[in-house]
PQR file with spaces between the fields and no chain letter, atoms N, CA, C, O and H, PARSE charges and radii, in Angstrom:
ATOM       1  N    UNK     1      12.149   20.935    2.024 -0.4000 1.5000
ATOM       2  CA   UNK     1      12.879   19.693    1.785 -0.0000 2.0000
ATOM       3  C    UNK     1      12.088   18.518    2.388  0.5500 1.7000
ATOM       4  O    UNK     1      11.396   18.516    3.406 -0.5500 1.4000
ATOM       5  N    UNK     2      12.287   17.759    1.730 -0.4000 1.5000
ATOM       6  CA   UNK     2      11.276   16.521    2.401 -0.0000 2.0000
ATOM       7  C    UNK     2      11.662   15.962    3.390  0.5500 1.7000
ATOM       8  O    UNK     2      12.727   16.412    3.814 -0.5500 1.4000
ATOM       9  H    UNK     2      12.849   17.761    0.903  0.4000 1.0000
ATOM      10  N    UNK     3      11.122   14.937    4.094 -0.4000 1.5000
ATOM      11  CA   UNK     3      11.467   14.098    4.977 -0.0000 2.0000
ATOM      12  C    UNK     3      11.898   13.338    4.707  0.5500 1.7000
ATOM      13  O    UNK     3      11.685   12.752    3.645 -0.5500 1.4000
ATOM      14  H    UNK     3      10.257   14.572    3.749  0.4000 1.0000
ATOM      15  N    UNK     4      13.012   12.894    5.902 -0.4000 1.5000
ATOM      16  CA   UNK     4      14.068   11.600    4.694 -0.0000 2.0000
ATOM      17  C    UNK     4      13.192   10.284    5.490  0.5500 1.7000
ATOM      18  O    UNK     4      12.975   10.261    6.702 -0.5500 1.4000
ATOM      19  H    UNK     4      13.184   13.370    6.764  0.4000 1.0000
ATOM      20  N    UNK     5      12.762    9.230    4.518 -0.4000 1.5000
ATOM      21  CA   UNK     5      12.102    7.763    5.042 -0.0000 2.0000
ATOM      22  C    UNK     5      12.883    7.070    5.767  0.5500 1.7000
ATOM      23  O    UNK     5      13.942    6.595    5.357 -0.5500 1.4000
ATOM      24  H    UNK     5      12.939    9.249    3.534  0.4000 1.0000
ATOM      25  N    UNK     6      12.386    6.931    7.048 -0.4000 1.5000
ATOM      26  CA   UNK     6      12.714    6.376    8.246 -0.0000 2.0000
ATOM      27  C    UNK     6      13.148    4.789    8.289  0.5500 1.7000
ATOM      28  O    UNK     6      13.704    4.160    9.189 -0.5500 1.4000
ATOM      29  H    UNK     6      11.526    7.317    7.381  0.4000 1.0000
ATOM      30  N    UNK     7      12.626    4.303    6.797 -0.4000 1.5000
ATOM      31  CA   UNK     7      13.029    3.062    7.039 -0.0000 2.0000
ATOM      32  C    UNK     7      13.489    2.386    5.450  0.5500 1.7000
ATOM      33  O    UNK     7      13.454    1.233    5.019 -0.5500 1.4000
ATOM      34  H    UNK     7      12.174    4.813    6.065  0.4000 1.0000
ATOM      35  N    UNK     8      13.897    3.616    4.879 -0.4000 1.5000
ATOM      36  CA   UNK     8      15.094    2.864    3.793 -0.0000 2.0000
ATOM      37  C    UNK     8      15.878    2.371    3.974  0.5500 1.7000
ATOM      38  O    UNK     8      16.107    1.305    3.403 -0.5500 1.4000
ATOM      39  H    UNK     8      13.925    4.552    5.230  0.4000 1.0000
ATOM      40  N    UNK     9      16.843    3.007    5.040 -0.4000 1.5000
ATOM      41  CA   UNK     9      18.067    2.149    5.789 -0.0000 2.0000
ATOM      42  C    UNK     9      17.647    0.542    5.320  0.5500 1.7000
ATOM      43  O    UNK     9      18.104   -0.073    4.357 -0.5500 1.4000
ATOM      44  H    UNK     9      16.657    3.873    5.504  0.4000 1.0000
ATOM      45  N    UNK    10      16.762    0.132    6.187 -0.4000 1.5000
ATOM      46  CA   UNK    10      15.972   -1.286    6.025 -0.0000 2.0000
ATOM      47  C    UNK    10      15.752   -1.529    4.490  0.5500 1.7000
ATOM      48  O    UNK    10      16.245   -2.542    3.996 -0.5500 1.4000
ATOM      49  H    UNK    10      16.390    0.631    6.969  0.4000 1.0000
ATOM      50  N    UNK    11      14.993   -0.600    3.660 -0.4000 1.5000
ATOM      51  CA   UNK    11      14.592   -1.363    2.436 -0.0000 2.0000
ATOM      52  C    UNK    11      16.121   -1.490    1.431  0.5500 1.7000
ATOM      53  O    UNK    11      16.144   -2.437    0.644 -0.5500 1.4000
ATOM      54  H    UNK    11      14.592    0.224    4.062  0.4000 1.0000
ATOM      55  N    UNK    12      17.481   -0.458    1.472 -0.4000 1.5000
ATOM      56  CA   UNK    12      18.224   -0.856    1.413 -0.0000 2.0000
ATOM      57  C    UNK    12      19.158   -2.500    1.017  0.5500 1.7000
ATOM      58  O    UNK    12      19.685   -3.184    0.140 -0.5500 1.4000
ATOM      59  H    UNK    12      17.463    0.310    2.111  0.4000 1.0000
ATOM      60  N    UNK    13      18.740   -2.351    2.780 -0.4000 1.5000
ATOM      61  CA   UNK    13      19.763   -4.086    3.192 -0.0000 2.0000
ATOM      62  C    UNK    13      19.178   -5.159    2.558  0.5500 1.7000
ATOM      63  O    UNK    13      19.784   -6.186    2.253 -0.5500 1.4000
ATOM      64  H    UNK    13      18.312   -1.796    3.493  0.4000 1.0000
ATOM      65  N    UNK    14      17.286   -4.807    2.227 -0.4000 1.5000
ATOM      66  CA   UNK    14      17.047   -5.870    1.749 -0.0000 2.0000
ATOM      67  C    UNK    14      17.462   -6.010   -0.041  0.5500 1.7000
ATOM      68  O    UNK    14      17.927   -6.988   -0.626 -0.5500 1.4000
ATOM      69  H    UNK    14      16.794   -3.972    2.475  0.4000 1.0000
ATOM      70  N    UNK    15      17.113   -4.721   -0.566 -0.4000 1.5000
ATOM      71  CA   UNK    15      18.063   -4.854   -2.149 -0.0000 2.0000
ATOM      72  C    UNK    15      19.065   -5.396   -1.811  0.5500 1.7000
ATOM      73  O    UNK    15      19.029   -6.590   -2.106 -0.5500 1.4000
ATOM      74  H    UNK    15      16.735   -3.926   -0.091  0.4000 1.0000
ATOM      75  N    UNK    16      20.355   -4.967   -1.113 -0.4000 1.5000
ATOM      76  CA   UNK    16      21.867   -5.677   -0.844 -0.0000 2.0000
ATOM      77  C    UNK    16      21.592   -7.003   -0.889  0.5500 1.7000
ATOM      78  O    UNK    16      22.065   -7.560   -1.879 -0.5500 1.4000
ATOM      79  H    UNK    16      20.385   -3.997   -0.873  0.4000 1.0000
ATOM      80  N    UNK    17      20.834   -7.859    0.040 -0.4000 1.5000
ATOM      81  CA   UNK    17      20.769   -9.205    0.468 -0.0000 2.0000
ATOM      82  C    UNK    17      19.980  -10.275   -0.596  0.5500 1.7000
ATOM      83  O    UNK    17      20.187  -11.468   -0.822 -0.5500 1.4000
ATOM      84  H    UNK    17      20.450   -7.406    0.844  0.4000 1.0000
ATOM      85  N    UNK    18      18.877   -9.218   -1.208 -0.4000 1.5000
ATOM      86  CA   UNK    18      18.362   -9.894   -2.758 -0.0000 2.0000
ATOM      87  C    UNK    18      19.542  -10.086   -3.359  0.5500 1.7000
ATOM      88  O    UNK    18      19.848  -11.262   -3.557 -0.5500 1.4000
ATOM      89  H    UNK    18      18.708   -8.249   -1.024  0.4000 1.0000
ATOM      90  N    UNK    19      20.310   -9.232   -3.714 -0.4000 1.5000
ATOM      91  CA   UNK    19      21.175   -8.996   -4.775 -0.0000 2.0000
ATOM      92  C    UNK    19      22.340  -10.079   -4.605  0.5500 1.7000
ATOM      93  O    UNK    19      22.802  -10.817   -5.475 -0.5500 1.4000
ATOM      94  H    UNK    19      20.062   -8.276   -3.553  0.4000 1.0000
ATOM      95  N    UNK    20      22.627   -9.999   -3.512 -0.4000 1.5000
ATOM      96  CA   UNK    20      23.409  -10.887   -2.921 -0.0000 2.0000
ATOM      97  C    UNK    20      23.239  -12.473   -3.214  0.5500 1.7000
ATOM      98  O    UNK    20      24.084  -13.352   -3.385 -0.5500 1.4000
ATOM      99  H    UNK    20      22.252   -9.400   -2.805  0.4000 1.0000
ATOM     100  N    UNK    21      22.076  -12.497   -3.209 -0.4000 1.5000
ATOM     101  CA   UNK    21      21.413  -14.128   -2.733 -0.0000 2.0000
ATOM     102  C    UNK    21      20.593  -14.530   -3.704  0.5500 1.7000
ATOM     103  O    UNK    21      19.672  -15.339   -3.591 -0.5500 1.4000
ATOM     104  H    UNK    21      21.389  -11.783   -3.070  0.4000 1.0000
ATOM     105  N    UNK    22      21.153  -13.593   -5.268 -0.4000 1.5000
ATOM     106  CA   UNK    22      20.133  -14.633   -6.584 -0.0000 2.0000
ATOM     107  C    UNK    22      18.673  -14.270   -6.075  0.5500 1.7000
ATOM     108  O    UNK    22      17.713  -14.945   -6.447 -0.5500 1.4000
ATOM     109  H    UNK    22      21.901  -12.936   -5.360  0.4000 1.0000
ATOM     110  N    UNK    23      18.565  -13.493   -5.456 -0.4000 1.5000
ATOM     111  CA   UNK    23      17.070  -12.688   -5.502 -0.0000 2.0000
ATOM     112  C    UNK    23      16.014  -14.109   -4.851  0.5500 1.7000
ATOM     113  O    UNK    23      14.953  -14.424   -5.388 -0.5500 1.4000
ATOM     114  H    UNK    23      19.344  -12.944   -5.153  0.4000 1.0000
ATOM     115  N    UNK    24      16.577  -14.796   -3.650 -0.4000 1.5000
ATOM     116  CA   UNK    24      16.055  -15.683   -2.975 -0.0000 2.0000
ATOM     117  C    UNK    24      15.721  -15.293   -1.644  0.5500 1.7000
ATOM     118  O    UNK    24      16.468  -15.432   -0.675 -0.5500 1.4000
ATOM     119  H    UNK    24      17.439  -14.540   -3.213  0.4000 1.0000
ATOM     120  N    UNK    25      14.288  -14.675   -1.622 -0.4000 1.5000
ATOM     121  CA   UNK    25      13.861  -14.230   -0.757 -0.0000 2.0000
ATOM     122  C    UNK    25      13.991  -14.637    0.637  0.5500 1.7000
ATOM     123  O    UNK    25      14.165  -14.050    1.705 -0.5500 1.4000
ATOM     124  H    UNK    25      13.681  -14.561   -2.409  0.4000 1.0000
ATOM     125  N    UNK    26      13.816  -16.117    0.173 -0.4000 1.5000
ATOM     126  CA   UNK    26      14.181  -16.951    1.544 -0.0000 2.0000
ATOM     127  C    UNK    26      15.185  -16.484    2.766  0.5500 1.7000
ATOM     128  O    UNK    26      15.091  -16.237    3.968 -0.5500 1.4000
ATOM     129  H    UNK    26      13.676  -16.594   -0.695  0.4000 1.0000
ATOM     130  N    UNK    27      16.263  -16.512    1.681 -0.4000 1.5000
ATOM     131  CA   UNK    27      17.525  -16.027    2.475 -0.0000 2.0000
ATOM     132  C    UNK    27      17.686  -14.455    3.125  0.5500 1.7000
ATOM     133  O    UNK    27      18.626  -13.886    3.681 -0.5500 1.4000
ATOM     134  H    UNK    27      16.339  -16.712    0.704  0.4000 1.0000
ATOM     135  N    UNK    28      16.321  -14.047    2.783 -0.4000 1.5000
ATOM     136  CA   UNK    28      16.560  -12.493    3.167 -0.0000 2.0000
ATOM     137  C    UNK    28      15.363  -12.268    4.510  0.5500 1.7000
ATOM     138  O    UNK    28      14.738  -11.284    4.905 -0.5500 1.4000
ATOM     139  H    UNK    28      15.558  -14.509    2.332  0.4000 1.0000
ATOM     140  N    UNK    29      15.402  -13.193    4.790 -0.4000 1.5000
ATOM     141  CA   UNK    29      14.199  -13.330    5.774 -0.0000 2.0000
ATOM     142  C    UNK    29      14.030  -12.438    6.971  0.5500 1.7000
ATOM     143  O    UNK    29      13.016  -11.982    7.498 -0.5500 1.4000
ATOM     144  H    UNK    29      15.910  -13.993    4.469  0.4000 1.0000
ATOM     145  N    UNK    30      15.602  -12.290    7.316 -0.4000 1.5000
ATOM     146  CA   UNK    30      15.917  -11.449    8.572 -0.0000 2.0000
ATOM     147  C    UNK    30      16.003   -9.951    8.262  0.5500 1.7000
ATOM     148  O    UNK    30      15.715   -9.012    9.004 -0.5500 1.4000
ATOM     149  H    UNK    30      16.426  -12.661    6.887  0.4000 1.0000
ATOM     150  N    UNK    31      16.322   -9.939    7.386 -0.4000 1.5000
ATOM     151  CA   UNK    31      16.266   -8.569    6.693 -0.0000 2.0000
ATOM     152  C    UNK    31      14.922   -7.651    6.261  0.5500 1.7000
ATOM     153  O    UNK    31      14.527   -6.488    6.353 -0.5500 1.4000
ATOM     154  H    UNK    31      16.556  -10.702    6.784  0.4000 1.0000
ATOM     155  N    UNK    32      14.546   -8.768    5.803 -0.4000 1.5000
ATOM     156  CA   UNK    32      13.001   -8.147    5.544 -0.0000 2.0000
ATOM     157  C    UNK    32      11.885   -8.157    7.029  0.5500 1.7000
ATOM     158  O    UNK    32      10.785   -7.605    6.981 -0.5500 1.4000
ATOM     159  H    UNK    32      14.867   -9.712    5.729  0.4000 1.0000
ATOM     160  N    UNK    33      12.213   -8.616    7.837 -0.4000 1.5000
ATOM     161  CA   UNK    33      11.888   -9.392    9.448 -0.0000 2.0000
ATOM     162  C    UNK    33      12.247   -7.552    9.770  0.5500 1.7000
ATOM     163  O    UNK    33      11.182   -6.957    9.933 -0.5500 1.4000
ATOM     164  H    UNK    33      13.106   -9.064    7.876  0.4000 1.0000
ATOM     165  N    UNK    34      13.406   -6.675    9.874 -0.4000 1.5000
ATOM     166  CA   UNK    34      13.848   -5.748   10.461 -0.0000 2.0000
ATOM     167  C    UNK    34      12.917   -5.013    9.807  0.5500 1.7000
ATOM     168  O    UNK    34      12.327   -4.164   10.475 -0.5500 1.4000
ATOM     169  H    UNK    34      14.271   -7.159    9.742  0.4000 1.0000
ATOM     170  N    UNK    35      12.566   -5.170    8.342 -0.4000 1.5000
ATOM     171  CA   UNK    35      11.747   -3.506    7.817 -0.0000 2.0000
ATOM     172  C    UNK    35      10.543   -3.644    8.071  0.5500 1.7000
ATOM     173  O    UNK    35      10.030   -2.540    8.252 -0.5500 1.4000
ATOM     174  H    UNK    35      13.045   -5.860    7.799  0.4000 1.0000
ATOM     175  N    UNK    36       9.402   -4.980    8.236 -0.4000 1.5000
ATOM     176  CA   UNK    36       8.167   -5.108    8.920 -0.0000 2.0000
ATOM     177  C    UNK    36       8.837   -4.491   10.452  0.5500 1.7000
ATOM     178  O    UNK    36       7.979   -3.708   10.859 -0.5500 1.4000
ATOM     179  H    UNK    36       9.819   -5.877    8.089  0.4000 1.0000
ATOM     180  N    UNK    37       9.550   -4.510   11.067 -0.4000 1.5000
ATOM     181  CA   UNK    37       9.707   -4.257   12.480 -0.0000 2.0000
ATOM     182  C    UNK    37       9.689   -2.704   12.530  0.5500 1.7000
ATOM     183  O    UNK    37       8.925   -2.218   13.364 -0.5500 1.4000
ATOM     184  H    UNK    37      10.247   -5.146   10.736  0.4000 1.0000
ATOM     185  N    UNK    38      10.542   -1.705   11.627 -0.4000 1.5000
ATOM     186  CA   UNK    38      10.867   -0.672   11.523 -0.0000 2.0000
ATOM     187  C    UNK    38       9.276   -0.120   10.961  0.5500 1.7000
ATOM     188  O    UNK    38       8.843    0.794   11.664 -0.5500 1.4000
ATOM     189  H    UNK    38      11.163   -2.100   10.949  0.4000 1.0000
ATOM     190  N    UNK    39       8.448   -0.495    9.926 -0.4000 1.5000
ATOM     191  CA   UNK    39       7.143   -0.227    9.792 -0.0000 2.0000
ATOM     192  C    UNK    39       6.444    0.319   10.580  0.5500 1.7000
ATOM     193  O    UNK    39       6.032    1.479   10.603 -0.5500 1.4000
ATOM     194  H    UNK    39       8.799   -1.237    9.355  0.4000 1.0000
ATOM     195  N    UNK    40       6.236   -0.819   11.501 -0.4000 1.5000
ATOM     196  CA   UNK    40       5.303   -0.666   12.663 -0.0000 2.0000
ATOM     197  C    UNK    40       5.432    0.595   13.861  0.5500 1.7000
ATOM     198  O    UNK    40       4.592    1.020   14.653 -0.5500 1.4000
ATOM     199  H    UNK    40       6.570   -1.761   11.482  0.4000 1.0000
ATOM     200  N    UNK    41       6.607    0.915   13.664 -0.4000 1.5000
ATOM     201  CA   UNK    41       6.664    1.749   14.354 -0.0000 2.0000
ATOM     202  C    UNK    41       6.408    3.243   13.576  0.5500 1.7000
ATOM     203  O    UNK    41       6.565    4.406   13.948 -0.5500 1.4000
ATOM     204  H    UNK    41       7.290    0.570   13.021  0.4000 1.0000
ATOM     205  N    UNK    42       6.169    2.929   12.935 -0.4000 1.5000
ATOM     206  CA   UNK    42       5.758    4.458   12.136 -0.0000 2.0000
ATOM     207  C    UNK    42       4.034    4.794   11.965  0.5500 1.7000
ATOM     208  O    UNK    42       3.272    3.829   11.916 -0.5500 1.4000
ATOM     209  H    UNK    42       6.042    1.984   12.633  0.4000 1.0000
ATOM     210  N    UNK    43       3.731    5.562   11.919 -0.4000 1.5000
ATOM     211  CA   UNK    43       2.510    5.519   11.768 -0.0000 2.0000
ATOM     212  C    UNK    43       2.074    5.457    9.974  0.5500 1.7000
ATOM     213  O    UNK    43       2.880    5.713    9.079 -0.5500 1.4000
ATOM     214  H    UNK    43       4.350    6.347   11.958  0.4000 1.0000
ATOM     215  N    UNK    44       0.585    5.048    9.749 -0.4000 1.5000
ATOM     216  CA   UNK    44       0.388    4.492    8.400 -0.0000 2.0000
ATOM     217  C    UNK    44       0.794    6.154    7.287  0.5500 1.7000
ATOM     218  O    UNK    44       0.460    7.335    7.388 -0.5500 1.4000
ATOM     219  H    UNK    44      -0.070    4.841   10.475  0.4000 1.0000
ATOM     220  N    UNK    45       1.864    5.178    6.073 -0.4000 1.5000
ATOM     221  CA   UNK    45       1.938    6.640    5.202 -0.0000 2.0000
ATOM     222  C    UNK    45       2.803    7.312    5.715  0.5500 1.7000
ATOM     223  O    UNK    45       3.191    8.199    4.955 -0.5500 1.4000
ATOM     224  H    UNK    45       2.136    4.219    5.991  0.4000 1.0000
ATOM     225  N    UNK    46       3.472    7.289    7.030 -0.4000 1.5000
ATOM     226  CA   UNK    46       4.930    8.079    7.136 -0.0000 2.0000
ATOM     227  C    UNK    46       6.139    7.253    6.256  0.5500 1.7000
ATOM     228  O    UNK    46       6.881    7.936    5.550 -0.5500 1.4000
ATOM     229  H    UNK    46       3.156    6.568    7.647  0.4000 1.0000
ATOM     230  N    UNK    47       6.280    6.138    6.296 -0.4000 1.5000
ATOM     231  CA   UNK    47       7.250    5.720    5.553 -0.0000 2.0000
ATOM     232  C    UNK    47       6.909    5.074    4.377  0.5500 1.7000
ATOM     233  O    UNK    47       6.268    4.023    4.358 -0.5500 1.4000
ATOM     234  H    UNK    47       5.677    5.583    6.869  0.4000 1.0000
ATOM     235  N    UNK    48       7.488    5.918    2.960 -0.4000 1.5000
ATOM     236  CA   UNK    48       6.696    5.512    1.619 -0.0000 2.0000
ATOM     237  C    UNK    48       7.372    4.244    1.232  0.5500 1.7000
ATOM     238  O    UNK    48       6.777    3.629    0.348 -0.5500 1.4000
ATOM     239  H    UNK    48       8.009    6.772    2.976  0.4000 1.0000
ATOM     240  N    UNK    49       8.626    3.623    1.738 -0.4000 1.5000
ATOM     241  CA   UNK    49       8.713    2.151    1.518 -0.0000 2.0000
ATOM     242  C    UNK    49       8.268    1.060    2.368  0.5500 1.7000
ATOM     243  O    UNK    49       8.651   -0.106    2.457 -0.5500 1.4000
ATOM     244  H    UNK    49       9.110    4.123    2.457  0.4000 1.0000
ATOM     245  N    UNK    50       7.265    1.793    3.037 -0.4000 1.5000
ATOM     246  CA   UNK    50       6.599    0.836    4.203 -0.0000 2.0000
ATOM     247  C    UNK    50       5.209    0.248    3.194  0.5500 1.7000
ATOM     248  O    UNK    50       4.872   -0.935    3.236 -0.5500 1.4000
ATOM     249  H    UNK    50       6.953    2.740    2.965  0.4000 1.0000
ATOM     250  N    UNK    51       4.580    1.159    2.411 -0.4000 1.5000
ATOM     251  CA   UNK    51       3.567    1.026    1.887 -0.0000 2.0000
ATOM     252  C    UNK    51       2.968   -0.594    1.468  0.5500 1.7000
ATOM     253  O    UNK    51       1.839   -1.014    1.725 -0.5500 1.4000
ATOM     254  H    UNK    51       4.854    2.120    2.377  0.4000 1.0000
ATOM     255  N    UNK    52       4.037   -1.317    0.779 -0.4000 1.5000
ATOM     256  CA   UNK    52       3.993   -2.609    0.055 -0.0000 2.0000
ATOM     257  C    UNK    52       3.151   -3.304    1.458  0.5500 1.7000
ATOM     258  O    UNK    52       2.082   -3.908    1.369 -0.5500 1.4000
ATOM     259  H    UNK    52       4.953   -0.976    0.571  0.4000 1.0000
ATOM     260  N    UNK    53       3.747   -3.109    2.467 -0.4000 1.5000
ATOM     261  CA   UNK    53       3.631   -4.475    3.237 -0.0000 2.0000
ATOM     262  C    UNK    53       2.193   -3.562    3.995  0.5500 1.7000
ATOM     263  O    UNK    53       1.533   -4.523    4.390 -0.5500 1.4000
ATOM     264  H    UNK    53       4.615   -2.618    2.539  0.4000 1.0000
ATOM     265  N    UNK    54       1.420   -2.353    4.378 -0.4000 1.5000
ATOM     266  CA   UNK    54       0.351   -1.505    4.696 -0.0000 2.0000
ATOM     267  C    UNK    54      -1.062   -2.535    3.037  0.5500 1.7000
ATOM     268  O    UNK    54      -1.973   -3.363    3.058 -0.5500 1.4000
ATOM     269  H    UNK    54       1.957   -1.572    4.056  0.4000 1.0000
ATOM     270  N    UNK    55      -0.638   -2.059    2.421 -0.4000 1.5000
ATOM     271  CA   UNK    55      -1.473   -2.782    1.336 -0.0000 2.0000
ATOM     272  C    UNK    55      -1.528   -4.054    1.472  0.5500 1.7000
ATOM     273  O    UNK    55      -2.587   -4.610    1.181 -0.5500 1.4000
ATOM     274  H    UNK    55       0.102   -1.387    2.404  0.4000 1.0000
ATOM     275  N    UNK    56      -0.078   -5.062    2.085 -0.4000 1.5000
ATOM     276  CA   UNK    56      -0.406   -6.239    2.221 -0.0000 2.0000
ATOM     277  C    UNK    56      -1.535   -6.580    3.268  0.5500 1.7000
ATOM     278  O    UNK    56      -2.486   -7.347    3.119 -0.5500 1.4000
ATOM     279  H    UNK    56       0.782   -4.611    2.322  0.4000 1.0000
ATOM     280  N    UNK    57      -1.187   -5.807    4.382 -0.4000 1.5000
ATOM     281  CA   UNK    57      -2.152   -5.930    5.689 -0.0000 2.0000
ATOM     282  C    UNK    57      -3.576   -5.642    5.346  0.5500 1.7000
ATOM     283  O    UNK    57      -4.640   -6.144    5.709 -0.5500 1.4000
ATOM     284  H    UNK    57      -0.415   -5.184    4.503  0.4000 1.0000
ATOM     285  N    UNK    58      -3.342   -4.933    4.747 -0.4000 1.5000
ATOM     286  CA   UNK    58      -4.898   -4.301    4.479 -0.0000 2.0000
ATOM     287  C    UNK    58      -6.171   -5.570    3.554  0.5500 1.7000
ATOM     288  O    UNK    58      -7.379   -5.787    3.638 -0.5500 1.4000
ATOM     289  H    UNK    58      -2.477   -4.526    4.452  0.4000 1.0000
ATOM     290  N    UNK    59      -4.939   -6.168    2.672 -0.4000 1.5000
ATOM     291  CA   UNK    59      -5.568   -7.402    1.833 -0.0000 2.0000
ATOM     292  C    UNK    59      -5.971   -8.411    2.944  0.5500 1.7000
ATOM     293  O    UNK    59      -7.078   -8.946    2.997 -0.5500 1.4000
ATOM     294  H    UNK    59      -3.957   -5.992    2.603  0.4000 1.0000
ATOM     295  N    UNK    60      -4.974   -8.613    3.813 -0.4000 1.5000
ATOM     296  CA   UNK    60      -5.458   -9.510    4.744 -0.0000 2.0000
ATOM     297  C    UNK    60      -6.478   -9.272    5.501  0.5500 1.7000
ATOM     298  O    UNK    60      -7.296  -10.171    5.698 -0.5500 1.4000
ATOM     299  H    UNK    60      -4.075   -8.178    3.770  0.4000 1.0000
ATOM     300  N    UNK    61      -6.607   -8.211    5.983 -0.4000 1.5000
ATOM     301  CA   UNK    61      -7.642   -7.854    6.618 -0.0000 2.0000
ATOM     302  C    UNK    61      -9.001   -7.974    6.113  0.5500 1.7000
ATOM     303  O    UNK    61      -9.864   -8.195    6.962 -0.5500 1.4000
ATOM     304  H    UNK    61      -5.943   -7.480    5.822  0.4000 1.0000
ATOM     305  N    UNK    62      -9.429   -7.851    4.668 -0.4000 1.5000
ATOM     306  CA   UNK    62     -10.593   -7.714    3.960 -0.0000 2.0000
ATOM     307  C    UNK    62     -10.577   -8.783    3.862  0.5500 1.7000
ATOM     308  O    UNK    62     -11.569   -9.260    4.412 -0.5500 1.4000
ATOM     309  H    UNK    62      -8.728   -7.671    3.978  0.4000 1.0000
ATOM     310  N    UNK    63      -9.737   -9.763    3.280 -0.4000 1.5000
ATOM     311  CA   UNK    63     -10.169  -11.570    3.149 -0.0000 2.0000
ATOM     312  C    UNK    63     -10.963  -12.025    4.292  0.5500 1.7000
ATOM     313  O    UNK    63     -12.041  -12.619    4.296 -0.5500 1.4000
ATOM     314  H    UNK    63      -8.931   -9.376    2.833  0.4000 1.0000
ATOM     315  N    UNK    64      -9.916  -11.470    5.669 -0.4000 1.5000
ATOM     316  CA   UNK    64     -10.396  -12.132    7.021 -0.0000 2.0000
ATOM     317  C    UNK    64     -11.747  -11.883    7.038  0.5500 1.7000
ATOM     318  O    UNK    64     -12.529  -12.808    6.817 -0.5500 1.4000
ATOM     319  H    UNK    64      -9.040  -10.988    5.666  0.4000 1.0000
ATOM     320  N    UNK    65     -12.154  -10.726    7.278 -0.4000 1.5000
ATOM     321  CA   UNK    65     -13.488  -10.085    7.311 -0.0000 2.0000
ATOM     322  C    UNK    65     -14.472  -10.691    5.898  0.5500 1.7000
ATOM     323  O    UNK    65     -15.498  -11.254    6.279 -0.5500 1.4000
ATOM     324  H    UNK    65     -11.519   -9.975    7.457  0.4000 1.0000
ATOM     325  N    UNK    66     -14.355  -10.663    4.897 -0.4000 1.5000
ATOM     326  CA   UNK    66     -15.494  -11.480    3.799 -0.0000 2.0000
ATOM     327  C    UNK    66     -15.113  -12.514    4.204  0.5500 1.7000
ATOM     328  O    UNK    66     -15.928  -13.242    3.637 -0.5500 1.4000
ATOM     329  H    UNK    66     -13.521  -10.206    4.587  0.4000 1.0000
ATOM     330  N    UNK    67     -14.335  -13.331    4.898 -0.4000 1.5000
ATOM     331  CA   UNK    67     -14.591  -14.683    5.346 -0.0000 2.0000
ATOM     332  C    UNK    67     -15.591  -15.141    5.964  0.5500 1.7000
ATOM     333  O    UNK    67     -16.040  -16.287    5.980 -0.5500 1.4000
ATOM     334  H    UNK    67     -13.674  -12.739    5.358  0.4000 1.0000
ATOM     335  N    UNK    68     -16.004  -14.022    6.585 -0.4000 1.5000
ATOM     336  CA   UNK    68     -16.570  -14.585    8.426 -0.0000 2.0000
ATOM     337  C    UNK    68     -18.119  -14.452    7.723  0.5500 1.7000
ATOM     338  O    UNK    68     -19.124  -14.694    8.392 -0.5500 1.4000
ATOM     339  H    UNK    68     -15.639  -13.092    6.572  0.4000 1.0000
């Protein structure tokens, strides 16, 4: 049986709070604030709805670096 993702709980609240709020991210700020928080504490690839924001970092990281 698989492992249940440690931080759906989080990706959850943030569907609820999109859904809620005309899909205005803005307003979901705190919400999405808890699942970067819940991320980090996982190591990379344990949590498969962590991934989006691991790929985001990772983009940032390569810009930073071909910057310099």
């Amino acid at each position: 049986m698989p492992q249940k993702d440690p931080c759906q709980k989080q990706a959850c609240e943030i569907q609820k709070c999109l859904q809620a709020n005309n899909y205005m991210e803005s307003k979901c700020q705190a919400v999405i604030q808890e699942l970067r928080k819940c991320c980090a504490r996982y190591p990379k690839g344990r949590s498969p709805v962590c991934s989006g924001f691991e790929k985001e970092e990772e983009e940032k990281l390569a810009l930073k670096s071909a910057s310099k």
